[in-house]
Structures are given as C-alpha cells and as structure tokens.
GUKOL-610292 format. One record per residue (C-alpha): x, y, z; residue number from 1; residue in one letter. Coordinates in steps of 0.5 Angstrom, whole numbers, plus 500, padded with zeros to 3 digits. Example, Ala and Ser with C-alpha at 12.3 -4.5 7.8 and 13.67 -1.06 7.14 Angstrom:
REM GUKOL-610292
{atom {525 491 516} 1 A}
{atom {527 498 514} 2 S}
***
This chain:
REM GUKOL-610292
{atom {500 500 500} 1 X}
{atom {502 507 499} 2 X}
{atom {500 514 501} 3 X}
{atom {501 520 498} 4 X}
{atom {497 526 496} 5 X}
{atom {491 526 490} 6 X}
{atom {488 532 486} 7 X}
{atom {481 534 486} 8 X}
{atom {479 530 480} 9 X}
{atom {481 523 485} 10 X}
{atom {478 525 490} 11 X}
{atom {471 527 488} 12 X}
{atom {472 520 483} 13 X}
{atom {472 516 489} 14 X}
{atom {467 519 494} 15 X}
{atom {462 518 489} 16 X}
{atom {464 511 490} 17 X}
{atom {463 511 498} 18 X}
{atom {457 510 501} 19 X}
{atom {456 512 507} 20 X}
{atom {458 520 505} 21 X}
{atom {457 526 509} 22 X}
{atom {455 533 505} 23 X}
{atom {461 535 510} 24 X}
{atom {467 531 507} 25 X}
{atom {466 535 500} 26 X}
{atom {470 538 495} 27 X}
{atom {464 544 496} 28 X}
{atom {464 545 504} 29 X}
{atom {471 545 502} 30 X}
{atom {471 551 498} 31 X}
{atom {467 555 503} 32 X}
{atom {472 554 508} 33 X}
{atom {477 555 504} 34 X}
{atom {473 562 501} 35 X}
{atom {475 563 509} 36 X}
{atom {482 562 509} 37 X}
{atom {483 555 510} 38 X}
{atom {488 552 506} 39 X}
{atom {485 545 502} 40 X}
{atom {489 538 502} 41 X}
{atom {487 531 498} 42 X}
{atom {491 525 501} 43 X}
{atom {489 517 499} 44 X}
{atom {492 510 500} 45 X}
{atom {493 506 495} 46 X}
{atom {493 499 493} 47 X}
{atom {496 497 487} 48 X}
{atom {495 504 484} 49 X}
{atom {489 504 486} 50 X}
{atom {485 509 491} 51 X}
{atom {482 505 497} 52 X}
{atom {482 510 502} 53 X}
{atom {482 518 502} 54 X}
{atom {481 525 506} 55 X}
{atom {480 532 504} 56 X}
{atom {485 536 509} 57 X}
{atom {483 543 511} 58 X}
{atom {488 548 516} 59 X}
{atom {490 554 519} 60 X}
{atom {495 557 521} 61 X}
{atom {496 558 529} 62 X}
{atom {502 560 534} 63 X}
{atom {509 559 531} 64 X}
{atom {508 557 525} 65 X}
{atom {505 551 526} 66 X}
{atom {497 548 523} 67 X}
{atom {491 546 526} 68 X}
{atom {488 540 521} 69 X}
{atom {482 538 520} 70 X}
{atom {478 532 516} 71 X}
{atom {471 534 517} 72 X}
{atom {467 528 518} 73 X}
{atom {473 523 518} 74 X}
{atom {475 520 512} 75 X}
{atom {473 516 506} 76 X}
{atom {475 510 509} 77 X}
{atom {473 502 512} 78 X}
{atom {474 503 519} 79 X}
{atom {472 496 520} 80 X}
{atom {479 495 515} 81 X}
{atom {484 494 522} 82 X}
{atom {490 494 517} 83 X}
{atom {488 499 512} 84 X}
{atom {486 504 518} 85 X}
{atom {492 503 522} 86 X}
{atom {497 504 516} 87 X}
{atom {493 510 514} 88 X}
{atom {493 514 520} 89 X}
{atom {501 511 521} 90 X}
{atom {502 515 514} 91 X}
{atom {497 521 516} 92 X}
{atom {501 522 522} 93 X}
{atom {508 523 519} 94 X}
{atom {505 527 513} 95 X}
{atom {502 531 518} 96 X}
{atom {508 532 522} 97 X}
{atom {513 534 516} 98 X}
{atom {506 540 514} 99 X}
{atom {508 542 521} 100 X}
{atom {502 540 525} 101 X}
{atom {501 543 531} 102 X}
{atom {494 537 532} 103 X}
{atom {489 534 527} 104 X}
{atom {481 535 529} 105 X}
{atom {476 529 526} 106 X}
{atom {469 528 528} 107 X}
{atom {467 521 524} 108 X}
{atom {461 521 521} 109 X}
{atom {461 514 525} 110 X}
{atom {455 512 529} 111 X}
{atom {457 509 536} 112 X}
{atom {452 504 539} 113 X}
{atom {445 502 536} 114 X}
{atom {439 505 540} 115 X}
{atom {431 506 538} 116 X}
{atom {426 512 538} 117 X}
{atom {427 513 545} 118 X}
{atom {434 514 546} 119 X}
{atom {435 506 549} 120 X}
{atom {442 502 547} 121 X}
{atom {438 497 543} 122 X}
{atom {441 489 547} 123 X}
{atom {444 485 541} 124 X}
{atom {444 492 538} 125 X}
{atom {452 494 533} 126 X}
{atom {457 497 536} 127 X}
{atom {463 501 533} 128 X}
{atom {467 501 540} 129 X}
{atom {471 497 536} 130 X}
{atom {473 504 533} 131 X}
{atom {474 508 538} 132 X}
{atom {478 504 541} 133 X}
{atom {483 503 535} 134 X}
{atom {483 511 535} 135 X}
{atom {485 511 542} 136 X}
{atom {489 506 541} 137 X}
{atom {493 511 536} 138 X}
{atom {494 516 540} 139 X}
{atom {487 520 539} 140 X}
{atom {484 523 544} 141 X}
{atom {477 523 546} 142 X}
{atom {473 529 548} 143 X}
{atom {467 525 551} 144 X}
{atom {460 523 549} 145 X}
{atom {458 529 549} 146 X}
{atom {450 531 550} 147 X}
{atom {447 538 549} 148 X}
{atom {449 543 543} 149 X}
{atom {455 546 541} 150 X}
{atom {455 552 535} 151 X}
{atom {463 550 534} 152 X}
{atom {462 543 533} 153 X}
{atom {458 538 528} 154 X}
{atom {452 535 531} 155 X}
{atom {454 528 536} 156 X}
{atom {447 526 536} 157 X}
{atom {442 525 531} 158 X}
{atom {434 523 529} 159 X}
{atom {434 518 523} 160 X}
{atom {427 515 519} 161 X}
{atom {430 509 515} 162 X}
{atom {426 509 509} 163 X}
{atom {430 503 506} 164 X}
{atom {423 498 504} 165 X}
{atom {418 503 506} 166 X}
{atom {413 505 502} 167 X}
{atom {408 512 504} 168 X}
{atom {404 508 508} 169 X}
{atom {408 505 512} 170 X}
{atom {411 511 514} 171 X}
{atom {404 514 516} 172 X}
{atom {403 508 520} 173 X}
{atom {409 508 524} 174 X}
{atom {407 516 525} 175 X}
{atom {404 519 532} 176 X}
{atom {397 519 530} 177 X}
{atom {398 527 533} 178 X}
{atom {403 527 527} 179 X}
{atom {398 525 521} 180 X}
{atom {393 529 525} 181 X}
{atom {397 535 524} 182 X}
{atom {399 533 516} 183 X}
{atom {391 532 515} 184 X}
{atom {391 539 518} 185 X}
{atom {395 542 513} 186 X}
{atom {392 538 507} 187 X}
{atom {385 540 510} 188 X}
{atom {387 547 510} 189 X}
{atom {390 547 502} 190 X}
{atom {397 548 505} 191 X}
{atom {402 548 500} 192 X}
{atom {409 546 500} 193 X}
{atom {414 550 495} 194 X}
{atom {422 551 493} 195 X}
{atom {424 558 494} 196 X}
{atom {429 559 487} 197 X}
{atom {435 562 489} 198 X}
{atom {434 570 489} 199 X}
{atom {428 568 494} 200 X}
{atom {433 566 499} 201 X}
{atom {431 573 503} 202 X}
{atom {425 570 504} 203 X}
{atom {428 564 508} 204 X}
{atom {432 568 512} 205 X}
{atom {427 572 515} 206 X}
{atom {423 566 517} 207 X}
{atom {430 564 521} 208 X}
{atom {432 570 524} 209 X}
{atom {424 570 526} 210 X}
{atom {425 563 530} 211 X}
{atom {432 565 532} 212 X}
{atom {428 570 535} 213 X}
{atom {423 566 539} 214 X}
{atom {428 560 541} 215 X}
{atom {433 564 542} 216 X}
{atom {439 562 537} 217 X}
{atom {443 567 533} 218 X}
{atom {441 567 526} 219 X}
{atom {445 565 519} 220 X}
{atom {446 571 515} 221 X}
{atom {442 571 508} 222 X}
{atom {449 571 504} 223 X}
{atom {451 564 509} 224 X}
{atom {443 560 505} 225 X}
{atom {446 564 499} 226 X}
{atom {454 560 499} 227 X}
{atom {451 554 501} 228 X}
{atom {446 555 494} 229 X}
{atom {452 556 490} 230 X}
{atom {457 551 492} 231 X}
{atom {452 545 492} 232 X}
{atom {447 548 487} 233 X}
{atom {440 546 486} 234 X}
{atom {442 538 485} 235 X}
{atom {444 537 493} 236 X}
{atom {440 544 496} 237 X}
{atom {433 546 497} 238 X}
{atom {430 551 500} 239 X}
{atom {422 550 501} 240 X}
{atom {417 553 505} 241 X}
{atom {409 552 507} 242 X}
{atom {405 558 504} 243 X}
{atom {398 559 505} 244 X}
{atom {394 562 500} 245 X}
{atom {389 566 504} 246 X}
{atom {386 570 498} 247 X}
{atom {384 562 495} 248 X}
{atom {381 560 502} 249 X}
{atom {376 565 503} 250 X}
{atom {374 565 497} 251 X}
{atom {373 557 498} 252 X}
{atom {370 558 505} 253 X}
{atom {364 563 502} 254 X}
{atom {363 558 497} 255 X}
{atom {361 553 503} 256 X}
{atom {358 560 507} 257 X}
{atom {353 560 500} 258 X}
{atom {352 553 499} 259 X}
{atom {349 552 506} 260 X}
{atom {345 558 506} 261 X}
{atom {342 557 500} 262 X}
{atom {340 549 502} 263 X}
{atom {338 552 509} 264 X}
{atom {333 556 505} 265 X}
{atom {330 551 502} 266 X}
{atom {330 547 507} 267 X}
{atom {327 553 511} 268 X}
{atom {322 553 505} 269 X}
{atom {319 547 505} 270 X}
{atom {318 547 513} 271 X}
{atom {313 553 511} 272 X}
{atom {309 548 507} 273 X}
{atom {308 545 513} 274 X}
{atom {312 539 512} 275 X}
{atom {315 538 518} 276 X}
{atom {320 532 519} 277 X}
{atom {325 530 524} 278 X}
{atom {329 529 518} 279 X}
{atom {328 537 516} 280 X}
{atom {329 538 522} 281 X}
{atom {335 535 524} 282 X}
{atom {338 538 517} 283 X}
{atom {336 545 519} 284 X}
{atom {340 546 525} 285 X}
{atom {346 543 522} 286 X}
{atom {346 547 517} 287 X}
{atom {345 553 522} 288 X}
{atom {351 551 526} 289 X}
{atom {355 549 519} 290 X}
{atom {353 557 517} 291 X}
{atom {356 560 524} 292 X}
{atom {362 556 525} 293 X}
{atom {363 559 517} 294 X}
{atom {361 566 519} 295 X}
{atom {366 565 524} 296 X}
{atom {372 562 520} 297 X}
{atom {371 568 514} 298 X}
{atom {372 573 520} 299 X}
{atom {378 569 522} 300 X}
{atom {381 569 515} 301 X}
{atom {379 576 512} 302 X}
{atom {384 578 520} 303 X}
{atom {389 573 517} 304 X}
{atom {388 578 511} 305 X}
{atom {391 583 513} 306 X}
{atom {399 580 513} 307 X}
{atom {398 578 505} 308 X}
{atom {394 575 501} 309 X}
{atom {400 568 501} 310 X}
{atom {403 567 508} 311 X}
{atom {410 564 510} 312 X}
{atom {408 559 514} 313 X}
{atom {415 555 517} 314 X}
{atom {420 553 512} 315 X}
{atom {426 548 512} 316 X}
{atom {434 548 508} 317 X}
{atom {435 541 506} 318 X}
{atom {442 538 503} 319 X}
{atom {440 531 498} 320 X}
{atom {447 528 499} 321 X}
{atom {449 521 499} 322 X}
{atom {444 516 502} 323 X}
{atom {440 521 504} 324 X}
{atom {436 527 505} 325 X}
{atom {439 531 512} 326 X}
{atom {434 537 515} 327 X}
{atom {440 542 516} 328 X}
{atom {435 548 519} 329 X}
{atom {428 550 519} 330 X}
{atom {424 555 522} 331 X}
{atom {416 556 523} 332 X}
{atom {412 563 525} 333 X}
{atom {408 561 531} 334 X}
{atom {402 565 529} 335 X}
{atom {400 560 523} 336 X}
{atom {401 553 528} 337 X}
{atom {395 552 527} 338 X}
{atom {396 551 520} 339 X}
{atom {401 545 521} 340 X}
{atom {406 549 517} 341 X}
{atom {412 545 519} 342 X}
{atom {408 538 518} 343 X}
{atom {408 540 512} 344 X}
{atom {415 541 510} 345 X}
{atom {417 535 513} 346 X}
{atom {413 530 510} 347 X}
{atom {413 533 503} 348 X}
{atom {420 531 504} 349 X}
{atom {420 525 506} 350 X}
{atom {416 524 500} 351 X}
{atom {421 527 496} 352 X}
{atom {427 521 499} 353 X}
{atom {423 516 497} 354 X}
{atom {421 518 490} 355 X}
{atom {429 519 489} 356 X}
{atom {431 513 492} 357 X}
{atom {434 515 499} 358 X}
{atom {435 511 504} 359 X}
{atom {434 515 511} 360 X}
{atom {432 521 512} 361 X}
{atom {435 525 517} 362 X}
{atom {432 530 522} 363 X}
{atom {439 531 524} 364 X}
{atom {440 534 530} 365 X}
{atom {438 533 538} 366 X}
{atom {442 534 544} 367 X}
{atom {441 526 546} 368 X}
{atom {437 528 553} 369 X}
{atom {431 525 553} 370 X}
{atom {426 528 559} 371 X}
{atom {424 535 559} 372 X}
{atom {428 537 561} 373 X}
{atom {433 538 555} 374 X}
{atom {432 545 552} 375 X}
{atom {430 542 545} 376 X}
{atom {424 537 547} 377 X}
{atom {420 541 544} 378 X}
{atom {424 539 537} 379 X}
{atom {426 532 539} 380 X}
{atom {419 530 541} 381 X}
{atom {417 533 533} 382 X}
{atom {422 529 530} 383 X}
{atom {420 522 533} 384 X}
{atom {413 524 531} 385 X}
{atom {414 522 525} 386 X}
{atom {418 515 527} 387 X}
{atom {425 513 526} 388 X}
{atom {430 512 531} 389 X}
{atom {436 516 535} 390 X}
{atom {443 516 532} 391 X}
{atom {448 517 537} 392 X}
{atom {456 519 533} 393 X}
{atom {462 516 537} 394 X}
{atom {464 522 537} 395 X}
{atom {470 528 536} 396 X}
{atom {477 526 536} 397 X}
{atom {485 530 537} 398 X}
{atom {490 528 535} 399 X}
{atom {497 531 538} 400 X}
{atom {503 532 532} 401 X}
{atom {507 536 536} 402 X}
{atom {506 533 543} 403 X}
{atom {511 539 546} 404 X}
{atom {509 544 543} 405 X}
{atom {501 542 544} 406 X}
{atom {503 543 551} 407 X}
{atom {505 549 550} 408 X}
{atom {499 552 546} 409 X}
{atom {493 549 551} 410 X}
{atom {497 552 557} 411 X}
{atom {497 559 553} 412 X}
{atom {489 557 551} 413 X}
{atom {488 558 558} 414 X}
{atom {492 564 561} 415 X}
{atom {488 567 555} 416 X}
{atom {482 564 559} 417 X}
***
C-alpha cells in the first residue's frame, strides 16, 4: 500500500463510489472554507494503483508556524478494515508532522451503538467500539460523549427515519397519530409546499431570524443560504416552505357559506309548506351550525388577510446527498400553528427521498436527552412523531502531531481564558 496525495478529480472519483458519505466531506464545503482561509489537501491510500482510502484535509494557521488540521466528518474509509486504517493514520501522522501540524481534528460520521426511538441502546444492537478503540489505541484523544449543542461542532446526535423497503403507507402508519392528524390538517387547510428559486432565499432567511428570535438562537445571515445555493447547486440543496393561500381559502369558505345558506333556505322553504319531518328538521339545524361556524371561519380568514394574500408559514433547508435527504435547518411562524405548516414541509420530503431513492432521511440534530428537561424536547418529540430511531455518533477525536508543542498552545489557551 501506498500513501500520497491526490488531485480534486481523484477525490470526487472515488467519493462518488462511497456509500456512507456526508455532505461534509466534499470538495463543495471544501471551497467554503477555503473562501474563509483555510487551505485545502487531498491524501488516499493506494493498493495496487488503486485508491481504497481517501481525506480532504483543511488547515489553518496558529501559533508559531504550526497548522490546525482537520478532516470534516472523517475519511473515505472502511473502519471496519483494521489494517487499511492502522496504515493510513500511520501514514497521515507522518505527512501531518512533515506539513508541521501542531494537532488533527475529526468527527467521524460513524454511529456509535445502536438505539430506538426513545434514545434506548437496542440489546443485540451494533457497536462500533471497535473503532473508537482503535483511535485510542493510536494516540487519538476522545473529547467525550458528549450531549447538548455546540455551535462549533457538528452534531453528535441525530434523529434518522430509514426508509429503505417503505412505502407511503407504512410511513404513516409508524407515525404518531398526532402526527398525521397535523398532516391531514395541513391537507384540509390547502397548504401548499413550495422551493424558493435562489434569488428567494430572502424569504427563507427572514423566516429563520424570526424563529431564531423566538427560540433563542443566533440566526445564518442571507449570504450563508446563498453560498450554500451556490456551491452545492439545485441537485443537492433545496430551500422550500409551506404557503397558505388566503385569498383562495376565503373564496373557498364563501362558497361552502353560499352553498349551505341556499340549502337552508330550501329546507326552510319546505317547513312552511307545513312538511315538518325529523329529517327536515335535523337538517335544519345542521345547517344553521354549519353556516356559523363558517361565519366565524371568514371572520377568522379575512384577519389573516390583512398579513397578504399568500402566508409563509414554516420552511426548511435540505441537503440531498448520498444515501439520504438531511433536514439542515427550519423554522416556522407560531401565528400559523394552527395551519400545521412544518408537518407539511416534512412529509413533503419525505415524500421526495422516497420517490428519488434515498434510503434515510435524516431530521438531523437533537441534543441526545431524552426527558423535558432537555432545551429542545419540543424539537425531539417533533422529529420522533414522524418515526425512526435516534442515531448517536462516536464522536469528535484529536490527534496531537507535535505532542511538546500542543502542550504549550493548551497552556496558553488557558491563560487566554
């Protein structure tokens, strides 16, 4: 085997051929980070000429010279291949320590042990300790099983639907029934779910400052949804949203309005004629409930009017990459709950991974607590409505180079502190 770097071209040859690839470890996020500074290198493992492993590695400049590497996501590799892998970080750690590293940084996209809707380790379940072990057993240092968020981490903890063998059905059926109650909502109400083209991304971004707002989180800028557009292009990104059309649904409700007052009238008509039946009767006052209730709904809409003719009422940023659709980011307005805007959105989707082949789709991330307590319960006990079961990643790993000097930049890390 033999260990060396590669061009571009290589790289995307053989990611193509990877199954279990994140949108993470791409030439695309690549180029975003390198748009920021950071500088971009291709290393693979060969066997015979051919490529069997692979890495795109990203640094940055620190103290004295040295670089901060990092492999987003991992590698392109089997970490089940004990041999393939020992060589390859052999061979990384000695190319890292020639490019005067000063540490590596990774965050496999590996899961950890196996568990069920509720956070459970599943008995009998697969485990990958066999991996983490082996990183340890190389000097790799563990940051912990963690839980909670990190704005300057990727995600440990995830909430997956397989949809591998499913059909429509199935999916509902394995559903919450408050679940498909919201999605029948949304049907009932004629919500509509929509991509936004790229120079619409405005109106996706206002929808995120206005939930970040609400739940307390600091919003992406529009430019962030634009670069995204831009590098990954209209094949592996989609921006959509819920609409409501209000202007169609009061003109829908006085429809109903007219229809029922003119059959009350009939009936009313008839009950002069002194033909008094129960049947009549019963009609009669169904009608007269129908009628206000009605009233009361064209009140409601013709309110709703006054925010436009067309409402935004929850969207969502999706990456279509690989074996799977992941839900990046989403928001809602809670004025239109009611509307079940964001059911909408996701089983739209879902819909969507299954027609195009996808295998999982992915809600993406939760803190991995699992009791109220947790600052996004709300979010979790969303996601598992929809059914699937809680992925738990092994985790983010360092890698000291330059042991001495790593030391040294932890010490004044702290004093900085």
């Amino acid at each position: 085997m033999e260990f060396g770097t590669i061009s571009e071209k290589e790289f995307i040859e053989f990611e193509n051929t990877y199954q279990r690839k994140c949108f993470m470890q791409t030439v695309q996020m690549g180029t975003l980070r390198e748009k920021k500074g950071w500088k971009i290198e291709y290393v693979a493992l060969r066997d015979k000429q051919q490529i069997i492993a692979t890495a795109m590695l990203l640094s940055y400049s620190t103290m004295m010279g040295f670089r901060i590497y990092h492999a987003l996501r991992g590698f392109l590799i089997d970490y089940k291949n004990k041999e393939v892998c020992t060589f390859f970080l052999k061979e990384l750690k000695q190319y890292l320590k020639k490019k005067k590293c000063l540490y590596f940084y990774m965050d496999p996209y590996i899961p950890y042990v196996e568990r069920d809707i509720d956070g459970n380790i599943v008995e009998n379940g697969f485990s990958n300790k066999d991996i983490m072990n082996m990183f340890s057993e190389f000097g790799f240092l563990h940051e912990g099983f963690t839980k909670g968020f990190d704005e300057d981490k990727q995600v440990r903890w995830m909430f997956v639907l397989p949809l591998k063998n499913k059909d429509k059905d199935t999916i509902l059926k394995e559903m919450s029934q408050q679940t498909r109650r919201s999605i029948q909502r949304s049907y009932k109400y004629g919500v509509q779910v929509e991509e936004l083209a790229e120079h619409e991304l405005d109106v996706f971004t206002e929808l995120m400052q206005h939930t970040g707002k609400r739940k307390g989180f600091i919003p992406r800028d529009l430019s962030y949804y634009q670069e995204m557009y831009e590098a990954f292009g209209k094949e592996h990104i989609k921006y959509v949203v819920a609409k409501l059309n209000i202007k169609k649904w009061l003109e829908k409700e006085k429809e109903t309005l007219a229809r029922d007052q003119e059959e009350y009238k009939q009936i009313e008509a008839v009950l002069k004629e002194g033909e008094n039946s129960k049947k009549h009767l019963k009609r009669q006052r169904m009608l007269l409930e129908n009628i206000e209730v009605c009233q009361k709904k064209i009140s409601e809409v013709e309110q709703l009017l006054v925010d436009g003719e067309e409402l935004i009422l929850a969207g969502g940023m999706f990456v279509l990459y690989g074996e799977e659709i992941i839900y990046l980011a989403g928001g809602s307005y809670s004025k239109y709950k009611q509307f079940s805007g964001s059911y909408a959105v996701q089983w739209h989707m879902i819909q969507e991974a299954m027609e195009k082949g996808y295998e999982i789709y992915n809600f993406y991330g939760i803190s991995g607590i699992f009791d109220e307590t947790a600052p996004d319960y709300g979010v979790y006990t969303f996601k598992r409505g929809f059914g699937g079961r809680v992925v738990e990643l092994v985790g983010s790993f360092m890698l000291p180079v330059h042991k001495f000097w790593f030391m040294v930049y932890k010490i004044l890390k702290k004093v900085k502190k």
